[in-house]
N, C-alpha and C positions, 0 to 999 in steps of 0.2 A: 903448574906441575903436571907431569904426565903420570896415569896411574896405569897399572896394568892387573888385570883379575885374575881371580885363583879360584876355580870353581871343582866341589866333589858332589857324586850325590850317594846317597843313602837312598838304593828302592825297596823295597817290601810287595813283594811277589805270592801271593795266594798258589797254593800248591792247589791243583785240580783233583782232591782227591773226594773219597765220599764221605770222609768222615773223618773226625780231627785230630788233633797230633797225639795227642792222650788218651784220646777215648771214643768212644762207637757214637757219639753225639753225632748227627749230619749237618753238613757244611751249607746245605743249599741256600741261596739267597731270597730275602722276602718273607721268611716266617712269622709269624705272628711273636712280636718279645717275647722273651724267655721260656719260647716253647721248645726250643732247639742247644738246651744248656743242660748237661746231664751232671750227675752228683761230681763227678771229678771237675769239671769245668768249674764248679761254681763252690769248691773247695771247700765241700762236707768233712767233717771229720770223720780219718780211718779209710779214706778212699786213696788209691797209689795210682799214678801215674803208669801205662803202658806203652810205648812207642808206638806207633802206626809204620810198618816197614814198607808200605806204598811211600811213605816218605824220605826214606833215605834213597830208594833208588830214584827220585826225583832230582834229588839235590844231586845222587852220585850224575845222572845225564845231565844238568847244568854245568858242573863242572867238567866232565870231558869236553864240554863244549865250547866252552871258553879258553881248549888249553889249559887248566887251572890242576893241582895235586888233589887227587882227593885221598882224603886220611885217610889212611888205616884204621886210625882209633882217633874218636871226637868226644867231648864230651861236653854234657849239659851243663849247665851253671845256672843257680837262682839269683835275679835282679830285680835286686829289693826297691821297690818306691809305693807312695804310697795313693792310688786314684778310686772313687768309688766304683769301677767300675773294672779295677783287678781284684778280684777276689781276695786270694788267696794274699795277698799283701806284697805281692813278686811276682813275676814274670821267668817260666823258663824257657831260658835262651841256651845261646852257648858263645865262651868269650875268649877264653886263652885258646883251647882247642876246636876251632869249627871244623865243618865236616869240608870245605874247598878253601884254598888257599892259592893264593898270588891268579893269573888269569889272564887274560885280554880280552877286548872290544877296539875293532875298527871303524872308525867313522868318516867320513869325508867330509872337510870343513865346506865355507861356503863358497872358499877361490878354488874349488875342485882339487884339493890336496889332501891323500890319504893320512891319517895321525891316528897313531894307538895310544889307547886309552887304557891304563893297567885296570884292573881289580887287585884290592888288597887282599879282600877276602868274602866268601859267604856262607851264612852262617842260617844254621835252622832257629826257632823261634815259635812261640804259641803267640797268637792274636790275645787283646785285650777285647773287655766288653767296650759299649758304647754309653756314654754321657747324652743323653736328648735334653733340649732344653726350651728349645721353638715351642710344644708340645703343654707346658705347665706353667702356671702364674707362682712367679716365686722359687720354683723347686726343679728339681733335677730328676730325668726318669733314666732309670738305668734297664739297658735289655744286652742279656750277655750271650745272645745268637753267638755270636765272633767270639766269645771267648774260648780262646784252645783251637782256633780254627790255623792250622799247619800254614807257615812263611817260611821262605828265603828270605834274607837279607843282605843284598848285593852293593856292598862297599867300593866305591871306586875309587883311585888314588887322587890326589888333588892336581888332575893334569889338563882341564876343561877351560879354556880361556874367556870363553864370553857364552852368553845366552842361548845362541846358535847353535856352539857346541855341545852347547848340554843337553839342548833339547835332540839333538843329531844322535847323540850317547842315549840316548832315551828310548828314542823310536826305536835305534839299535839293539838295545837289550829284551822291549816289547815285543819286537819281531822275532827277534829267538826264541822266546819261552811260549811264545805261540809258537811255534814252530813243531819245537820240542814236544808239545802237548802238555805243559806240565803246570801253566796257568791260562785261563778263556782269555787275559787280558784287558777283562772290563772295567776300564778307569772309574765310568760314573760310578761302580757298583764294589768298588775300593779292593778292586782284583791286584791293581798295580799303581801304590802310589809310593811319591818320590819329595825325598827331604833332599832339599838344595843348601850344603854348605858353600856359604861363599864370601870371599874377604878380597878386598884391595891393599894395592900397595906400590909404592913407585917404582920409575921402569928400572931396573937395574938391582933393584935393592931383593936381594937373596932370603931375608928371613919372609914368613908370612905373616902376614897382618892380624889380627882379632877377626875371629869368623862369626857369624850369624849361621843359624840352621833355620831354612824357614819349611815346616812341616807338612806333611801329607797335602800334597797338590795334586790333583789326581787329572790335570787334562796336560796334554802338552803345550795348549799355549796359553794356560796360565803358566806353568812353570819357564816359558819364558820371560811372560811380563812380570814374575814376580822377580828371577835372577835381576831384571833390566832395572827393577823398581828400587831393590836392594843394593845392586853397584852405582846407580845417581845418591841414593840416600846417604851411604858411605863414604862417597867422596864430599857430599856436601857437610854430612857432618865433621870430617877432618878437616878440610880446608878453611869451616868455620870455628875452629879452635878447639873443637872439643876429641871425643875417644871413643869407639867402637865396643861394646861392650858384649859381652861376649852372653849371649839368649839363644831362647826358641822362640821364631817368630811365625804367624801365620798370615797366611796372604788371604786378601780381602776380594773378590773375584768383582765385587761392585762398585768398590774404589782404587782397583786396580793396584794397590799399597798393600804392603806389610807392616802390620801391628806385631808390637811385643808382647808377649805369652808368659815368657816365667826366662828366671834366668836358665843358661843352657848348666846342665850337670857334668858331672867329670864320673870316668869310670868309677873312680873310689868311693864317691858319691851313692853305687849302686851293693854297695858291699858284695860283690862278684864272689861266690864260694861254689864248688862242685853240689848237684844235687843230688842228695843222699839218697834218695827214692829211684832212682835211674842209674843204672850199669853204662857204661863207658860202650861205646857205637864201634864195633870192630867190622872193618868190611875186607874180607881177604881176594883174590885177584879175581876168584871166578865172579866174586859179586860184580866186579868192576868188567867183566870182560863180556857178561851179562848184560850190563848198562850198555857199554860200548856196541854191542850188540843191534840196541834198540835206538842208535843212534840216526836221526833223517838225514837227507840230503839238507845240508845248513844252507842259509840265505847267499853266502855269499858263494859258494861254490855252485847250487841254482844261480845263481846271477850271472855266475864265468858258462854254465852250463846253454844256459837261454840264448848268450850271446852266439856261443862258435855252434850249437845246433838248430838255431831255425834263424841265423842270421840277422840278429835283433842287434840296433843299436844301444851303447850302455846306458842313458836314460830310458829306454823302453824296459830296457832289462831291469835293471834295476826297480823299478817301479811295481813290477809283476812280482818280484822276487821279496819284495818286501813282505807279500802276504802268502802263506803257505796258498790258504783258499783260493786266492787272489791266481797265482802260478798254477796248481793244478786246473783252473775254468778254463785259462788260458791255453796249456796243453790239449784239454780236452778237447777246445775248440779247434783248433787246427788239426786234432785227429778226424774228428766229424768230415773237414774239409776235403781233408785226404794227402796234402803235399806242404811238407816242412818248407820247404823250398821256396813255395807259390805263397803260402796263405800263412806263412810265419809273421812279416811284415803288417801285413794287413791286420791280422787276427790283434797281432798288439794296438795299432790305431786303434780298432774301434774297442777293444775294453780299455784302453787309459784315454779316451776322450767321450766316446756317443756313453759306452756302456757308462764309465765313470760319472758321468753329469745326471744320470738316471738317479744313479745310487746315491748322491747326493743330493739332488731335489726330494727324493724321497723317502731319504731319510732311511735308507734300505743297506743289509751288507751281502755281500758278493757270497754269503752261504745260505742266502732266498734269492735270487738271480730274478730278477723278471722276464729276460730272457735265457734260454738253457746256452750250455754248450753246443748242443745236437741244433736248435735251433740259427742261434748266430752262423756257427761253420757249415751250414744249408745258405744261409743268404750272404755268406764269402764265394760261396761255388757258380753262384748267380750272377756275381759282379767277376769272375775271374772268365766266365764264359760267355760272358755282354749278353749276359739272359736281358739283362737291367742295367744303367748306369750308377755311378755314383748319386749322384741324386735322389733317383728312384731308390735308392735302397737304402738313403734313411727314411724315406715315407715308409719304404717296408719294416724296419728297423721301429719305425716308431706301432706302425701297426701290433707287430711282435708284442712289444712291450704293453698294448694297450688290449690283447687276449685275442685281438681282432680276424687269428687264424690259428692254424698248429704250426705251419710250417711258413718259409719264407715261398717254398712254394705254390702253394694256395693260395697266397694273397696275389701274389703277382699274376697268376692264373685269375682270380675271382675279379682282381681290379684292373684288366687287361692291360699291365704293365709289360709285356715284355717288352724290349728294347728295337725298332726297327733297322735292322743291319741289310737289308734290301738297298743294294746300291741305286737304282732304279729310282725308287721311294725317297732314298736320301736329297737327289740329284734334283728332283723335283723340288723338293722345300727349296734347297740350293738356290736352283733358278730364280724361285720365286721372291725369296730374299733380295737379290740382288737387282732384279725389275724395281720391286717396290720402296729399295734405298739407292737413289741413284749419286745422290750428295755425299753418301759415305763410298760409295763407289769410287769417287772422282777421287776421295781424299786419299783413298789409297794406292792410288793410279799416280796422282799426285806426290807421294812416296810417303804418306804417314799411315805405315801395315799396321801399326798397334788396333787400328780401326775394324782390323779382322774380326777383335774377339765381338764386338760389338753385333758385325752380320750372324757369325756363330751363335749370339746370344737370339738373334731372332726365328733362326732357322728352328734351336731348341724351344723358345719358346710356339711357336708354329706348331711346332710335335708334339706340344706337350712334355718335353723332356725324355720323349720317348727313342727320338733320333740317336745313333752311334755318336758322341760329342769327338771322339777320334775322328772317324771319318768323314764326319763335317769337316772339321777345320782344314781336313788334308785337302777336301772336293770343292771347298772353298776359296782355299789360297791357290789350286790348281789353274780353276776359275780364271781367278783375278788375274795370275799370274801372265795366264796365254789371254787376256784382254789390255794385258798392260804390253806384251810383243808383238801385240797385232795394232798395238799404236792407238 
């Protein structure tokens, strides 16, 4: 039988604010347990709840951003269940009324075909504490830092078809609210993690199947292997007679598998009632037009922008575009250089290739740069004025990066790199090249030219790579050419 998947997710997005949804408690990461849980967090009696209004205009800029309604009036609701590490015996969210409604996300699958991705809905929410368990023999340590620590909750509709896609819908959404400003983004540090609903079902067949939710995944390619883990599991356990049973499951990052947790709950389950302690969330136009106000240039229109202004293909673009930080270094560099025109092309090669491999060997992000903008677009001005070749300037590139000067100037000066464009000079390797190979000479006389690149390679090696590799080949093939007419 052919199956075909239905995949949603559920993210949970940390609002970058300083302090949390209810109360003057600080959000920062890494505190010492329960040093960062203030009497409302930790549900003393007689203590009320206040809203934090850095929080609504967070959620009101997500929502303009996604195309999405943002309400007028939202309201909180208390969701009852019972873990050691919710206080108060509930959780307030908001569920009939959230603060954005309906929305979109576009993503480009993996045959290069654009497909939107609704949003149902997102909804504001307080963090719960945390369960530690690693930590003690036998027992459970509770530290309720994260309690009351301000969320979105970004519901997407179930229109994600495979693993790829979701993870595509992912990046997409992480790249916005970075964007936006309104979460850092930091998966390890559970800034943005994502519950993968997901169910099969034959091709053709219209109802959906019994879903799994498998919980808080917080890197993107576990949540793929865990999606990919989940639709083989699924289809094996149907095909081997049995029924998909409807849980919360957790993925296992060291056995690559989802294990069962509990079974999954239904709203009703949550006894969802308005909370009495909190007024209804009224935001009237100027709030909204406020928001709208403080709205960035979004990924994708930086993406159409990078392309028609510095002439960037849409894989380059694209890739710069995906990171606010990432697009601005980029810009900056090519302002250093001086010419959109000249050093648009270039500037992108070398941050999505030399720079990019830095930053991954090292475990580095593109907001500690090893090299600056002002630096890089100095040693694009070098290679565009045959100060240096290509070559030579990832030795300078690499020097950059290892402190070994300030500029790409200096180095090339200190390691007398510049590039020999002396025709004279050139003409001389030239000759000497072609004395000293006389069998590749023939071959090419002979009519096998590919033999070219071979004397070019000796000529630059000869110079140390210092030679014009241009006007080699041209003085080269000139060369050969008028020895090949002269018989």
């Amino acid at each position: 039988m052919n199956w075909e998947t239905v995949i949603g997710l559920e993210v949970h997005i940390q609002l970058a604010t300083q302090s949390k949804i209810f109360s003057s408690a600080p959000t920062a990461y890494g505190a010492e347990p329960n040093t960062q849980a203030s009497a409302v967090d930790v549900a003393m009696p007689g203590v009320l709840p206040v809203i934090n209004e850095r929080v609504i205009q967070m959620a009101a800029l997500f929502g303009l951003a996604i195309d999405a309604t943002v309400a007028p009036r939202s309201v909180f609701a208390r969701k009852h269940y019972f873990y050691p590490d919710l206080p108060k015996g509930y959780q307030i969210s908001q569920f009939e009324l959230p603060i954005v409604s309906g929305g979109h996300l576009d993503i480009v699958t993996a045959d290069g075909v654009e497909k939107r991705i609704g949003i149902t809905r997102a909804h504001l929410e307080e963090d719960a504490g945390k369960s530690l368990h690693e930590a003690f023999d036998r027992e459970t340590g509770i530290d309720l830092n994260r309690a009351g620590t301000p969320l979105v909750e970004c519901v997407s509709e179930p229109e994600m078809s495979s693993a790829a896609e979701a993870v595509a819908y992912a990046r997409k959404l992480h790249s916005l609210v970075t964007y936006l400003g309104i979460c850092d983004g930091n998966m390890a540090e559970g800034s943005f993690r994502v519950d993968a609903n997901v169910s099969v079902r034959p091709v053709g067949q219209t109802a959906f199947g019994t879903r799994t939710e498998t919980k808080n995944v917080n890197s993107f390619r576990f949540l793929e292997k865990a999606i990919e883990f989940e639709i083989e599991r699924q289809i094996d356990v149907i095909e081997g007679g049995g029924q998909i049973v409807q849980e919360t499951r957790l993925f296992d990052p060291d056995s690559g598998e989802t294990r069962s947790m509990r079974s999954k709950e239904e709203a009703h389950d949550y006894r969802y009632f308005p909370d009495p302690d909190l007024l209804p969330v009224a935001i009237d136009e100027a709030f909204i037009a406020a928001a709208r106000a403080h709205l960035p240039e979004l990924p994708d229109a930086k993406k159409a922008r990078l392309e028609a202004e510095y002439g960037l293909g849409t894989a380059d673009a694209a890739a710069l575009a995906a990171s606010r930080t990432l697009a601005d270094y980029f810009e900056a560099t090519v302002a250093a250089a001086g010419d959109k025109s000249v050093h648009g092309k270039p500037a992108a090669n070398w941050i999505n290739s030399e720079l990019a491999g830095v930053l991954n060997r090292e475990n580095r992000s593109i907001a500690d740069p090893p090299v600056s903008p002002a630096q890089l677009g100095g040693l694009l001005l070098r290679i565009a004025d045959n100060t240096i070749s290509g070559k030579i300037a990832k030795d300078v590139f690499d020097a950059l990066v290892a402190g070994d000067g300030e500029t790409a100037d200096a180095i090339i000066e200190s390691r007398g790199l510049k590039q020999i464009t002396d025709t004279g000079a050139i003409e001389a390797f030239v000759d000497a090249a072609l004395a000293d190979n006389p069998d590749q000479v023939k071959q090419y006389l002979d009519g096998k030219t590919k033999i070219v690149g071979f004397l070019v390679g000796q000529v630059m090696k000869a110079s140390k790579g210092k030679a014009n590799p241009k006007e080699v080949n041209q003085l080269m093939v000139a060369k050969l050419n008028a020895m090949s007419q002269a018989g």
